[in-house]
TORDOZA-676767 format. One record per residue: residue in one letter; x, y, z of N, C-alpha, C in turn. Coordinates in nm, 2 decimals. Layout:
# residues N
atom aa=A&n_px=X&n_py=Y&n_pz=Z&ca_px=X&ca_py=Y&ca_pz=Z&c_px=X&c_py=Y&c_pz=Z .
...
# end
This chain:
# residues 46
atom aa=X&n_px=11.06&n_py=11.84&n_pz=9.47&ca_px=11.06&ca_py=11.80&ca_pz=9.61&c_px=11.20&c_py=11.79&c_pz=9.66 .
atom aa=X&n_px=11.20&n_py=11.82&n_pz=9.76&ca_px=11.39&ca_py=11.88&ca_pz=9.83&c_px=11.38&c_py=11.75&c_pz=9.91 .
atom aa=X&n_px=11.54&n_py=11.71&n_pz=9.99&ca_px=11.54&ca_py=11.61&ca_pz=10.06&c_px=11.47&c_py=11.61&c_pz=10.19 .
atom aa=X&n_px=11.46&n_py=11.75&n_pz=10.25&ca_px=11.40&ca_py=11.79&ca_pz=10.33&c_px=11.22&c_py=11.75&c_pz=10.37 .
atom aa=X&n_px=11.17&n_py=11.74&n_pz=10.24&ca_px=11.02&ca_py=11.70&ca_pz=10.23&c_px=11.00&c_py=11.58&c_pz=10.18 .
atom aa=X&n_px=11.11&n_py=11.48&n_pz=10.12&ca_px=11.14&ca_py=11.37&ca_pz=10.15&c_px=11.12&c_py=11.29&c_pz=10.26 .
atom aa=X&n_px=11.25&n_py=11.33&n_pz=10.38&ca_px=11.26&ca_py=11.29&ca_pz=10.48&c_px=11.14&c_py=11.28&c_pz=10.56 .
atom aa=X&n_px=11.06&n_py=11.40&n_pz=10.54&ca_px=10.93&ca_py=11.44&ca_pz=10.66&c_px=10.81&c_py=11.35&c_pz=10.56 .
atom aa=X&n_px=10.85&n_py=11.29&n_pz=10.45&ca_px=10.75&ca_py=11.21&ca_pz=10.42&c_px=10.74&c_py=11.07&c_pz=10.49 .
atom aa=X&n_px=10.85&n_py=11.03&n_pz=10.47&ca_px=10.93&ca_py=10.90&ca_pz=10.52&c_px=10.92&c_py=10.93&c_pz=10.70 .
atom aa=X&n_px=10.92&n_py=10.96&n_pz=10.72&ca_px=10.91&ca_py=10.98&ca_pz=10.86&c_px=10.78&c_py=10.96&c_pz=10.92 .
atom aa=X&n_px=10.69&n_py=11.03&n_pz=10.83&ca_px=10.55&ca_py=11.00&ca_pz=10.88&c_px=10.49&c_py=10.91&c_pz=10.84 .
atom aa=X&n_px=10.50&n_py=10.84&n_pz=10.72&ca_px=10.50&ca_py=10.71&ca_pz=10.65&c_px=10.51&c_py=10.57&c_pz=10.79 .
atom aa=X&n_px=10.67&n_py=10.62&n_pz=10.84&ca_px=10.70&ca_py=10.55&ca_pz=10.96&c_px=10.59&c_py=10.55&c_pz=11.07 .
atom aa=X&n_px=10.57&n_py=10.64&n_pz=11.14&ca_px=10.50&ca_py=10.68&ca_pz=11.20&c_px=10.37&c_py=10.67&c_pz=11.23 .
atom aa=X&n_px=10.32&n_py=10.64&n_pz=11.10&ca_px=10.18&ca_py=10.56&ca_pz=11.06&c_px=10.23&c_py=10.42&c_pz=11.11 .
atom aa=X&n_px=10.30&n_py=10.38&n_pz=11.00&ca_px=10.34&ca_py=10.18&ca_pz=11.05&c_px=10.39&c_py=10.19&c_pz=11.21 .
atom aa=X&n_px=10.45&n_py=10.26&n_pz=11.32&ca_px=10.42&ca_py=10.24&ca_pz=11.39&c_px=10.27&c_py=10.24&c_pz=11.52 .
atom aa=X&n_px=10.21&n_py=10.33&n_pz=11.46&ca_px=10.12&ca_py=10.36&ca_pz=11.52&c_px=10.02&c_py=10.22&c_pz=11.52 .
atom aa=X&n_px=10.00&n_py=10.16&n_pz=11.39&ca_px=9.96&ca_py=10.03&ca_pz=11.32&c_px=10.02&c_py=9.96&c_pz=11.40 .
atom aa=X&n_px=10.13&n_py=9.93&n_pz=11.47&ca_px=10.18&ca_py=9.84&ca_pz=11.52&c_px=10.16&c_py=9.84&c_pz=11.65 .
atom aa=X&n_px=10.13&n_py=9.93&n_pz=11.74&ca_px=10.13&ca_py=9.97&ca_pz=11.87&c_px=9.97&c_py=9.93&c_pz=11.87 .
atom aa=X&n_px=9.88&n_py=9.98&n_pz=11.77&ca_px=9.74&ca_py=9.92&ca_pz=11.78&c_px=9.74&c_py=9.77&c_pz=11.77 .
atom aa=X&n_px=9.78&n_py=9.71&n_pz=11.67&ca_px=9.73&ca_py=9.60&ca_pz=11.72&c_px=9.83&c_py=9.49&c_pz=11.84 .
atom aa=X&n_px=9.94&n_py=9.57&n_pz=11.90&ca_px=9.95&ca_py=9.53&ca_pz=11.97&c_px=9.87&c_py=9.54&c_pz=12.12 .
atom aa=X&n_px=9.81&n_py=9.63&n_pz=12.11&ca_px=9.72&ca_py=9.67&ca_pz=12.21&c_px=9.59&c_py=9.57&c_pz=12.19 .
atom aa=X&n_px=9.57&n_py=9.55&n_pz=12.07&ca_px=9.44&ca_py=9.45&ca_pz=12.03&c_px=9.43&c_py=9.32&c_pz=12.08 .
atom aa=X&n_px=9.60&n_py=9.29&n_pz=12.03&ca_px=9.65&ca_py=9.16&ca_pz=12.10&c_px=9.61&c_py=9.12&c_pz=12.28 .
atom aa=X&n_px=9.64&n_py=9.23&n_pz=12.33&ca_px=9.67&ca_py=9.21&ca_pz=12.45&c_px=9.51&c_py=9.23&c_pz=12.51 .
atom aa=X&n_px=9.39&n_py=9.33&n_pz=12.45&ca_px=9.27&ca_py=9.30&ca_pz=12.49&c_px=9.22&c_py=9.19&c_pz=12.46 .
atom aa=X&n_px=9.22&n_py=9.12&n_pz=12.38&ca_px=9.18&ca_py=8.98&ca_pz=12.38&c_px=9.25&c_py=8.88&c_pz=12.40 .
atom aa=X&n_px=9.36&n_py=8.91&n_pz=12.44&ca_px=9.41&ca_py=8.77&ca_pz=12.58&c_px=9.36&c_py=8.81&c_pz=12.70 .
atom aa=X&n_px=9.32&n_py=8.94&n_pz=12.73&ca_px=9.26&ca_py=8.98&ca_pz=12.84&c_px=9.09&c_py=8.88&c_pz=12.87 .
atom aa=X&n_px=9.07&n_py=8.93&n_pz=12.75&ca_px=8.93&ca_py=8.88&ca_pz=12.73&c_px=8.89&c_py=8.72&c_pz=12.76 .
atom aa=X&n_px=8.97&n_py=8.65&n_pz=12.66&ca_px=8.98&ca_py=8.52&ca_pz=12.64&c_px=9.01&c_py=8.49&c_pz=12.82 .
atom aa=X&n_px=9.11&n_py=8.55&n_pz=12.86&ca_px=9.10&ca_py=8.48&ca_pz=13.00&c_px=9.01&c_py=8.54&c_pz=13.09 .
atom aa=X&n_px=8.97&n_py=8.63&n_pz=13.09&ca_px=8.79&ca_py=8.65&ca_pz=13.18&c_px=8.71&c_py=8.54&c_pz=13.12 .
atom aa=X&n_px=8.65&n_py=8.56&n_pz=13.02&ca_px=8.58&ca_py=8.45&ca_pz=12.95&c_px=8.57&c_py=8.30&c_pz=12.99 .
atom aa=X&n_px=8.71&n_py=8.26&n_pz=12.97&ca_px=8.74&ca_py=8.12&ca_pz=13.03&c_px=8.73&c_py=8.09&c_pz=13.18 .
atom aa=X&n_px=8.78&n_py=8.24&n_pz=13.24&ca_px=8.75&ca_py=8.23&ca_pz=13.36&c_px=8.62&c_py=8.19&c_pz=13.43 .
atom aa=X&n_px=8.51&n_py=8.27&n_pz=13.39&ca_px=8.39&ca_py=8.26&ca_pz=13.40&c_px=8.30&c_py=8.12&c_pz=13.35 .
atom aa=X&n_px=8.38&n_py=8.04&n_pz=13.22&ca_px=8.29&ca_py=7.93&ca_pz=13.20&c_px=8.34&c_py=7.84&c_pz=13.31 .
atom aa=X&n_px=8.47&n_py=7.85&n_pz=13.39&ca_px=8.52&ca_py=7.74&ca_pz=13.48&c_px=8.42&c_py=7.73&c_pz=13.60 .
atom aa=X&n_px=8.37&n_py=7.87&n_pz=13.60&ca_px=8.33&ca_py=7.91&ca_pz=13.79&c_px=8.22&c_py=7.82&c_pz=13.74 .
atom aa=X&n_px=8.11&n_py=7.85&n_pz=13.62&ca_px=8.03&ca_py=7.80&ca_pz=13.60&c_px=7.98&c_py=7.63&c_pz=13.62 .
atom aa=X&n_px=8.08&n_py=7.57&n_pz=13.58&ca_px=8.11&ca_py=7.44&ca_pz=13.57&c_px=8.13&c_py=7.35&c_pz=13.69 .
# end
């Protein structure tokens, strides 16, 4: 294996962990979305 196929391993390696990261940052932010419709809705109710 040359440094060349190294690097392009390592790079996609990366690329995965970011990808991972971008998802559950996205996850994060749907369910603070959520959480606040939700709560929104038990107030009206009340």
């Amino acid at each position: 294996m040359d440094n060349f196929e190294k690097v392009e391993k390592l790079r996609e390696h990366a690329l995965e962990e970011f990808k991972l990261e971008v998802e559950a940052e996205e996850q994060k932010e749907i369910n603070e979305l959520v959480t606040f419709r939700h709560g929104s809705k038990q107030e009206r109710q009340e």
